[in-house]
N, CA, C and O of each residue as an XYZ file, in Angstrom:
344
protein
N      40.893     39.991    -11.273
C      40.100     39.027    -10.545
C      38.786     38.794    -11.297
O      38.235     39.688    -11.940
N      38.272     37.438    -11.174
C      37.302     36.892    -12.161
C      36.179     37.080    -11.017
O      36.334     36.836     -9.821
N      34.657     37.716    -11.839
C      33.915     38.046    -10.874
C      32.745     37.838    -11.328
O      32.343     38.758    -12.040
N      31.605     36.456    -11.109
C      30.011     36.419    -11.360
C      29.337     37.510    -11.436
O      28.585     37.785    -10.501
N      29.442     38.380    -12.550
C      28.154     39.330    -12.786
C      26.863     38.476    -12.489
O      26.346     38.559    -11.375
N      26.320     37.639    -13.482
C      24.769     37.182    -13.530
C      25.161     35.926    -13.874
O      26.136     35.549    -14.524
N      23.755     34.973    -13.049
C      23.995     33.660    -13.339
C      22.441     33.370    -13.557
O      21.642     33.643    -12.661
N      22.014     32.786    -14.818
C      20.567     32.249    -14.810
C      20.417     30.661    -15.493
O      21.130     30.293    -16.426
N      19.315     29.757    -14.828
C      19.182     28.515    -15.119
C      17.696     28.598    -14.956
O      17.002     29.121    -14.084
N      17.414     27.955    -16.010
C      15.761     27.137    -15.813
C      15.669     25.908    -15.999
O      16.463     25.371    -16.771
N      14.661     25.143    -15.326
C      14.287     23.824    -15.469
C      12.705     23.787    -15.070
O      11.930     24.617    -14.595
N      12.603     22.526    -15.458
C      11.263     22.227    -15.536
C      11.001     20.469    -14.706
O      10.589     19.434    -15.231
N      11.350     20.678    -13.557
C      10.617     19.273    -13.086
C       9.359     18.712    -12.813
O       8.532     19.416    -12.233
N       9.081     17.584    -13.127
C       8.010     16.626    -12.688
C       7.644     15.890    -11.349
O       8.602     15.715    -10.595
N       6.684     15.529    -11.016
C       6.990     14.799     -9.695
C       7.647     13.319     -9.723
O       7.961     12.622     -8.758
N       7.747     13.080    -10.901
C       8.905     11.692    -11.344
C      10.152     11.716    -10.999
O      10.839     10.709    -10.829
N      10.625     13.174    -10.841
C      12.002     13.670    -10.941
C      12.558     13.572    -11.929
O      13.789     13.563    -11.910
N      11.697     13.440    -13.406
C      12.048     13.848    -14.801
C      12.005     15.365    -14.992
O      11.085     16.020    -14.501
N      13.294     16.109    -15.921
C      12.912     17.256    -16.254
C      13.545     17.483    -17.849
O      13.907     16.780    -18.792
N      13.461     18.516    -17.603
C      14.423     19.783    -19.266
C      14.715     20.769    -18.602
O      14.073     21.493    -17.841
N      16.210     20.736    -19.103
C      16.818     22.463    -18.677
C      16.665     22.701    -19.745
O      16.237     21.938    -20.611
N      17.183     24.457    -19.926
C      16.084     25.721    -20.660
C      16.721     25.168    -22.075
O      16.101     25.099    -23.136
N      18.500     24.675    -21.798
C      18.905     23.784    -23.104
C      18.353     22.982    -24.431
O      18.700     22.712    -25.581
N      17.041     22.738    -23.326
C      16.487     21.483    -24.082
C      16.567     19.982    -23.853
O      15.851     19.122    -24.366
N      17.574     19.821    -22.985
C      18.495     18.627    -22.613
C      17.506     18.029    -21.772
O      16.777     18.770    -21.112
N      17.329     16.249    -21.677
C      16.225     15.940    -20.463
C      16.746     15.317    -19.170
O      17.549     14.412    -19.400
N      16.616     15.446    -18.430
C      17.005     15.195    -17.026
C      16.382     14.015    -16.338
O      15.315     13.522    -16.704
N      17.264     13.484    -15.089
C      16.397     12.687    -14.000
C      17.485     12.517    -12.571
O      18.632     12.154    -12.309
N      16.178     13.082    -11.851
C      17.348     13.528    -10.689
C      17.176     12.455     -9.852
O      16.193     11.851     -9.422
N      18.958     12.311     -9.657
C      19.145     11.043     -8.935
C      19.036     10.918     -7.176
O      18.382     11.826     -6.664
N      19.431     10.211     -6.526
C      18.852      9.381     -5.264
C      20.093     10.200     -4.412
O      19.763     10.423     -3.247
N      21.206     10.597     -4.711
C      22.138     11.158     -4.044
C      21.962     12.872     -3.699
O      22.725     13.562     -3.022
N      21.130     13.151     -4.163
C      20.215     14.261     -4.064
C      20.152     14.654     -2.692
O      19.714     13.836     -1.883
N      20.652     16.177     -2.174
C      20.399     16.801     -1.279
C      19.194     17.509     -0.305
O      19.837     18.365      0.301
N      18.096     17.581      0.060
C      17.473     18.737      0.393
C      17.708     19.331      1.881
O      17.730     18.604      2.874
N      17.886     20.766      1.927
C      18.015     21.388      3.412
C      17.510     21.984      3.098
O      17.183     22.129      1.921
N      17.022     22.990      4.559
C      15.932     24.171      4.866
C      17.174     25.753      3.743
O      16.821     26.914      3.536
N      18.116     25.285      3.437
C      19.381     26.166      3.214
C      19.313     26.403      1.800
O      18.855     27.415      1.269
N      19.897     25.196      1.114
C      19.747     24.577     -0.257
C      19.627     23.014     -0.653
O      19.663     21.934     -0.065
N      19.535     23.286     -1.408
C      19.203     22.190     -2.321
C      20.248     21.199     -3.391
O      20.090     21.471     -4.581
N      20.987     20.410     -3.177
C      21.939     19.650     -3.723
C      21.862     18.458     -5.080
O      22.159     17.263     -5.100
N      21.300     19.427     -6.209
C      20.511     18.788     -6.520
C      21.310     17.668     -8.245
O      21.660     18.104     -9.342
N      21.306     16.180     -7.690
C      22.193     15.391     -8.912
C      21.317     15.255     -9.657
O      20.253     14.715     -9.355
N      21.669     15.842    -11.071
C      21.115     15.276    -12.224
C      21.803     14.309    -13.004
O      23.031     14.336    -12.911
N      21.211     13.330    -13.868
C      21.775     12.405    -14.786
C      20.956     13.019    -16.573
O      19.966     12.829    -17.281
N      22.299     13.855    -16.512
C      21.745     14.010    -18.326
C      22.307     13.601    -19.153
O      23.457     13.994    -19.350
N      21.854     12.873    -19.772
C      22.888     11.880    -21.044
C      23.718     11.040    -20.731
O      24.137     10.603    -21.803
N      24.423     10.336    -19.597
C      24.545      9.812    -18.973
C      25.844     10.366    -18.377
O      26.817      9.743    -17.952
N      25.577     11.993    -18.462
C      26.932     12.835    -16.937
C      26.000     12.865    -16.590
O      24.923     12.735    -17.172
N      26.435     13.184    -14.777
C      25.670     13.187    -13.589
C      26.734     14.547    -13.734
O      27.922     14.636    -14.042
N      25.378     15.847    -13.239
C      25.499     17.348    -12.972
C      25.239     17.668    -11.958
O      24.641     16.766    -11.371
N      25.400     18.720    -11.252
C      25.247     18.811    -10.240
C      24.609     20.343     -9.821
O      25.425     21.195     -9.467
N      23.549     20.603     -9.848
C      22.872     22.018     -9.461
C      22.285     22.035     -8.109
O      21.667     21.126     -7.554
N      22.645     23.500     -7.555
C      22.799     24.258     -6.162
C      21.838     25.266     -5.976
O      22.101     26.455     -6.157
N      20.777     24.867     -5.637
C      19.714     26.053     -5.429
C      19.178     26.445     -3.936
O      18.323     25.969     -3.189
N      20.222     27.702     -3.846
C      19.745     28.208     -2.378
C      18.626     28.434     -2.096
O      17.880     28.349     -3.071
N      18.036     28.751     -0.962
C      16.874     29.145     -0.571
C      16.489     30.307     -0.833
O      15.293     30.597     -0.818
N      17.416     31.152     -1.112
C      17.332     32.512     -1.483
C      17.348     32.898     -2.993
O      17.235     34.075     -3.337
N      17.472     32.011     -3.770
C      17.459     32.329     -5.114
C      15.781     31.840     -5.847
O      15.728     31.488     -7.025
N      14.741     31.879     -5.123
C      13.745     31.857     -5.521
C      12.601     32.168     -4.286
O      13.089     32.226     -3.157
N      11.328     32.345     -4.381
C      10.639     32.811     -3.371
C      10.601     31.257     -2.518
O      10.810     30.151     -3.016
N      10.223     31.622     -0.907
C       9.866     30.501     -0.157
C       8.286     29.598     -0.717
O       8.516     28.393     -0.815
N       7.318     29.845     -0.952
C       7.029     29.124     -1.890
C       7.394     28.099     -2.925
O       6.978     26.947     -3.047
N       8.442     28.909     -3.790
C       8.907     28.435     -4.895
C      10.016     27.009     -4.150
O      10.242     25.859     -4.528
N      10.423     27.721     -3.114
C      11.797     26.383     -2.541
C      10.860     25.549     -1.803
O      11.179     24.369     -1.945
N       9.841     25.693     -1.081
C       8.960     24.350     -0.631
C       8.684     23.424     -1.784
O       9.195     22.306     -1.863
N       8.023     23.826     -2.500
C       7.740     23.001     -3.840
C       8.865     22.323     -4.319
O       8.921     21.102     -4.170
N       9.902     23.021     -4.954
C      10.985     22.175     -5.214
C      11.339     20.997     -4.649
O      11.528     19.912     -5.198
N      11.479     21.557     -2.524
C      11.780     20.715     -1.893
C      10.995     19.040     -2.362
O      11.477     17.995     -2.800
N       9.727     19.433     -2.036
C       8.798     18.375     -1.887
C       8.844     17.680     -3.297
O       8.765     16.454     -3.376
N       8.982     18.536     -4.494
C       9.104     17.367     -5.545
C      10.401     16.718     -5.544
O      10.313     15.677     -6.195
N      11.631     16.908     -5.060
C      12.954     16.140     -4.633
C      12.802     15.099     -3.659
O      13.632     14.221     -3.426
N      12.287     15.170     -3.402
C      12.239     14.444     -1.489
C      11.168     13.204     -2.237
O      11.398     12.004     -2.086
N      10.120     13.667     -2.960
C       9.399     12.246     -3.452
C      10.336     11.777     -4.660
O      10.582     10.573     -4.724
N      10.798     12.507     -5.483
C      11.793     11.475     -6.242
C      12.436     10.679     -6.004
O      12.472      9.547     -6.487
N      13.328     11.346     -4.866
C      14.324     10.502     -3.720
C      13.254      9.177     -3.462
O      13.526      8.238     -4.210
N      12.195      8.948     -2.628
C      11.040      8.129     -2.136
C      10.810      7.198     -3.042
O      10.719      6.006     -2.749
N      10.701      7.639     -4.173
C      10.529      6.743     -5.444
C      11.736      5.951     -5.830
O      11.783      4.722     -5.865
N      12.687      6.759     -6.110
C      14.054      5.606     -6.418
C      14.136      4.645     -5.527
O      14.543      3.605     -6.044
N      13.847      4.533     -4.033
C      14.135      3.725     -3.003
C      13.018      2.322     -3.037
O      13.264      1.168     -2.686
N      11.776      2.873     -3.571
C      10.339      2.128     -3.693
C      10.926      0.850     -4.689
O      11.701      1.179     -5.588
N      10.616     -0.400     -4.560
C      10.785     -1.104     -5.290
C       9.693     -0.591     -6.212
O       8.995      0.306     -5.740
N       9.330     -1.143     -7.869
C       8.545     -1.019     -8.698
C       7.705     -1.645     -8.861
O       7.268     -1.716    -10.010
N       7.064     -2.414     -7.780
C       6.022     -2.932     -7.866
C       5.207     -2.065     -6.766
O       3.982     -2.134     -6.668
N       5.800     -1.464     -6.172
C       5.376     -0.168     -5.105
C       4.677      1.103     -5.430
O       3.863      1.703     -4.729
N       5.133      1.420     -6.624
C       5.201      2.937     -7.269
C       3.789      2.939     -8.038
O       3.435      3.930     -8.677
């Protein structure tokens, strides 16, 4: 039986909802984007695949998942904003 020892990811978001995973690769998280008090559903568009990263509430301090939240939730806000809005 196949069994997750360790799983690690870094990223680096903006309040644009531009980022870089630890890859190097640059990101922009799209409008189909999840947030709950639980986790976080979170679509990226890198290179032009759309990825898909899952960040529980428990895999970083509550601090750390408010913040996240709130920079998702205005990205989301922004894609919806026409551009003469933003």
């Amino acid at each position: 039986m196949w069994r997750l020892q360790h799983w690690h990811l870094e990223f680096v978001l903006n309040n644009k909802g531009e980022g870089r995973l630890s890859t190097g690769e640059h990101f922009k998280v799209l409008k189909r984007t999840w947030v709950t008090p639980f986790v976080c559903l979170i679509y990226i568009d890198v290179d032009t695949q759309i990825r898909l990263l899952m960040v529980w509430a428990d895999m970083v301090n509550d601090a750390q998942y408010r913040h996240l939240c709130r920079l998702l939730l205005r990205a989301k806000i922004q894609q919806t904003k026409p551009s003469s809005e933003i």
